[in-house]
C-alpha positions as CSV (number, residue, x, y, z in Angstrom):
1,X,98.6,79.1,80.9
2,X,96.6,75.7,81.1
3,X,95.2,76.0,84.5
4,X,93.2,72.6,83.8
5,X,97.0,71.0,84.4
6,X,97.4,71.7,88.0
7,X,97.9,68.8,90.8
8,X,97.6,69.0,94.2
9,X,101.0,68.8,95.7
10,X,101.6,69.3,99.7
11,X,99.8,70.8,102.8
12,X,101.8,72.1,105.7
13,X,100.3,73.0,109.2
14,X,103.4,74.8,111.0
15,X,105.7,77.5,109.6
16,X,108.9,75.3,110.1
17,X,107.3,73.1,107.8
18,X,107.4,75.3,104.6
19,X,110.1,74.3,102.3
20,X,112.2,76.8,100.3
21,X,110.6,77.5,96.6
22,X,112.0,79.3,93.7
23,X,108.4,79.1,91.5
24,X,106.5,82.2,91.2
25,X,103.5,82.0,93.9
26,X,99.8,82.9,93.5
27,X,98.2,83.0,96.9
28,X,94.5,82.7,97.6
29,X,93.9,84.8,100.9
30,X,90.0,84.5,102.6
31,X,87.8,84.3,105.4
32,X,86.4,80.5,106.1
33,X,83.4,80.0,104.0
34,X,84.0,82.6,101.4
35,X,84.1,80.2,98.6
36,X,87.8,80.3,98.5
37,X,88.4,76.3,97.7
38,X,85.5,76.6,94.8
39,X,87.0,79.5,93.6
40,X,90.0,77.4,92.9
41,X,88.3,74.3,91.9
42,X,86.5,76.5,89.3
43,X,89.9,78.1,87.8
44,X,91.5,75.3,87.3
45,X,88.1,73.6,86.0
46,X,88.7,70.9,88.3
47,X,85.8,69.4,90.6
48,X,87.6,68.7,94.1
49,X,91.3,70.0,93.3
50,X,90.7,72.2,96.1
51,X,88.4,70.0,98.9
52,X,85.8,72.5,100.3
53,X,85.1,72.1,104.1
54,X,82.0,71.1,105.5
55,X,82.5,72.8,108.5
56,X,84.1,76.2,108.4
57,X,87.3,76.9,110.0
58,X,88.0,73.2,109.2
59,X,91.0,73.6,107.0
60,X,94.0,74.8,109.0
61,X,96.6,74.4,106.7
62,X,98.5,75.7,103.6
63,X,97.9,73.9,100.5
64,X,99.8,74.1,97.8
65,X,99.1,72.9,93.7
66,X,101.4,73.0,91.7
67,X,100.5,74.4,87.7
68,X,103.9,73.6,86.3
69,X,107.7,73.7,87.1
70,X,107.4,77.5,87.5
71,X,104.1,78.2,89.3
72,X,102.0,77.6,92.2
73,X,98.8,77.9,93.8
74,X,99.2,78.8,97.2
75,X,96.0,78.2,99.4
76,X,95.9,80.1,102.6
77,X,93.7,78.7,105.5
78,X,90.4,80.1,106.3
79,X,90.5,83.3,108.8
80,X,87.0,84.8,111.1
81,X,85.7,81.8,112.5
82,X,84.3,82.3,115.7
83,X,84.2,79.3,117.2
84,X,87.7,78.3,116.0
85,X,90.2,78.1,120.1
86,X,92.1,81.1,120.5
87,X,95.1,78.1,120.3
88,X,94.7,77.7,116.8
89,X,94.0,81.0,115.8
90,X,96.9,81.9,117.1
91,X,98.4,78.7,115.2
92,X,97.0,79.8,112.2
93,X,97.9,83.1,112.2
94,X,101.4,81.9,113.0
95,X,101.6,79.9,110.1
96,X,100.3,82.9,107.4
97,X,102.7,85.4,109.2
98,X,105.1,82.9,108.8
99,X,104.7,82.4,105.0
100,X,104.5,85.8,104.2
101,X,107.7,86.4,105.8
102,X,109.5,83.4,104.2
103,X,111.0,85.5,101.1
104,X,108.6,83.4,98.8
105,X,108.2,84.6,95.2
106,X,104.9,86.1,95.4
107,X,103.5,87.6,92.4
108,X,99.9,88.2,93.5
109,X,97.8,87.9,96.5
110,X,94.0,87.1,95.4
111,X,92.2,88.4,98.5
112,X,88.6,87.1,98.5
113,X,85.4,88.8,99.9
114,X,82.3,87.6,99.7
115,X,80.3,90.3,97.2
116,X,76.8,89.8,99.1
117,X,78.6,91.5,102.6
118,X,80.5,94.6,103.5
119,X,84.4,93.0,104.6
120,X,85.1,91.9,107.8
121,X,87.2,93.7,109.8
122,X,89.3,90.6,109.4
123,X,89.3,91.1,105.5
124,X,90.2,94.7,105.7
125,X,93.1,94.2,108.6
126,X,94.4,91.7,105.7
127,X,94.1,94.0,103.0
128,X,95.8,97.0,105.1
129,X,98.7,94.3,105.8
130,X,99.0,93.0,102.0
131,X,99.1,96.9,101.8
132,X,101.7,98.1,104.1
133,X,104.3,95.8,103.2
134,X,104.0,95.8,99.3
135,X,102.6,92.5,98.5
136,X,100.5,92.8,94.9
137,X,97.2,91.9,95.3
138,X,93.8,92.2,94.1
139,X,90.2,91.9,95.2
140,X,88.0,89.2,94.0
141,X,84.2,89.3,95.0
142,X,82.5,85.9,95.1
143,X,79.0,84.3,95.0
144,X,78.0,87.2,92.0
145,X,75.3,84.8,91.3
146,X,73.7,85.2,94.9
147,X,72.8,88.7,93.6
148,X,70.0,90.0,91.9
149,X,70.3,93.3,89.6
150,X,69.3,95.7,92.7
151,X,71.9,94.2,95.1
152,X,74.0,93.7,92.7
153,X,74.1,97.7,91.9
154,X,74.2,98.5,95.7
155,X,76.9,96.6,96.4
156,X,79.2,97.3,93.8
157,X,78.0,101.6,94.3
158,X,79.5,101.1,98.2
159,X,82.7,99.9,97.1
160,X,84.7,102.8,98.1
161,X,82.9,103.1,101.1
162,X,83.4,99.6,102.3
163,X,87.1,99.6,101.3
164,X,88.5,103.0,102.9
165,X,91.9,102.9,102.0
166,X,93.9,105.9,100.3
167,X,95.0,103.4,98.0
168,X,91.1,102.5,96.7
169,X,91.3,103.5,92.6
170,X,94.2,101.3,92.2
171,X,92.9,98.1,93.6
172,X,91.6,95.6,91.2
173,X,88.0,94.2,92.0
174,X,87.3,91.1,90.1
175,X,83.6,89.7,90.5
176,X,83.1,86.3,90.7
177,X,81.1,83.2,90.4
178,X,82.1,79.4,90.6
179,X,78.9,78.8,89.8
180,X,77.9,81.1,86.2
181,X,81.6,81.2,85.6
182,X,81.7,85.1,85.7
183,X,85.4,86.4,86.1
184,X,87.0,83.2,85.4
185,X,88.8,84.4,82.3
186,X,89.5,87.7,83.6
187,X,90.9,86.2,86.7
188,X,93.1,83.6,84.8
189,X,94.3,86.7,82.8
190,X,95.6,89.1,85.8
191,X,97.8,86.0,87.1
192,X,98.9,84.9,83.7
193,X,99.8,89.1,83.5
194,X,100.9,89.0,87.1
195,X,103.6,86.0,86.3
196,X,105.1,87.4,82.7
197,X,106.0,90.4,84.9
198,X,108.1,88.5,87.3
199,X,109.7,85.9,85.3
């Protein structure tokens, strides 16, 4: 799957805006400032594909890229902002709900925590609900290069301990780094996998 082909194609800020698809959908799920548009940049070995935010929270929409006629990337918006209004939260969180419950082809969620920090209790609420109602996912730990050896080893022996779900030896941990490279093949791999499943 040539990655290097996809185009940015539309944004949409409101659930009524979402237009019906038939592709297969691979949808990037994070907290703001997670590395979530780099991540993307750096899969599809583009520069600015994906536009990262000066500001966190900034980026309130859904973007989607297209790869081909069959396949998109689906870019959720930023969640855990602080300083974001309780209006748009509220927007926002109307909008994801909203997409989730669209009856979109969904092949897999990549859910994206940053590998330096335990997950938010806004990362694991997302997890629990990618959980409960059966979407595929995995978990993809960013900014490996942040890490020396030590932390490195710390983090990845509290795994199990961060991520208390029943569920824990079946999730997929992918770690990550737009900046080395580390877990790009991999990750280009478990969606090309996740796609010839549900074609």
């Amino acid at each position: 799957m040539d990655f290097n082909r996809a185009t940015f194609e539309s944004s949409f800020f409101k659930k009524d805006q979402l237009k019906d698809s038939p592709c297969q959908e691979i949808v990037f799920s994070g907290r703001s400032n997670v590395g979530k548009s780099s991540l993307i940049n750096k899969l599809t070995n583009r520069k600015s594909i994906a536009r990262v935010s000066s500001k966190p929270g900034k980026t309130g929409s859904i973007n989607f890229y297209k790869v081909n006629d069959l396949l998109r990337l689906v870019d959720l918006p930023g969640y855990g902002y602080a300083k974001v209004s309780q209006k748009e939260k509220a927007r926002w969180a109307e909008l994801v709900e909203g997409y989730f419950n669209s009856g979109r082809k969904i092949s897999l969620v990549i859910q994206i925590v940053d590998m330096r920090h335990r997950p938010t209790d806004d990362d694991l609420n997302m997890i629990n609900f990618l959980i409960t109602n059966g979407f595929h996912f995995i978990v993809v730990l960013t900014k490996s290069d942040k890490l020396n050896k030590t932390e490195r080893e710390t983090r990845l022996a509290n795994l199990k301990t961060d991520f208390p779900f029943e569920c824990f030896e079946d999730i997929n941990f992918v770690i990550f780094s737009s900046i080395n490279g580390e877990g790009v093949a991999e990750l280009g791999s478990i969606i090309e996998s996740a796609t010839s499943k549900n074609e």
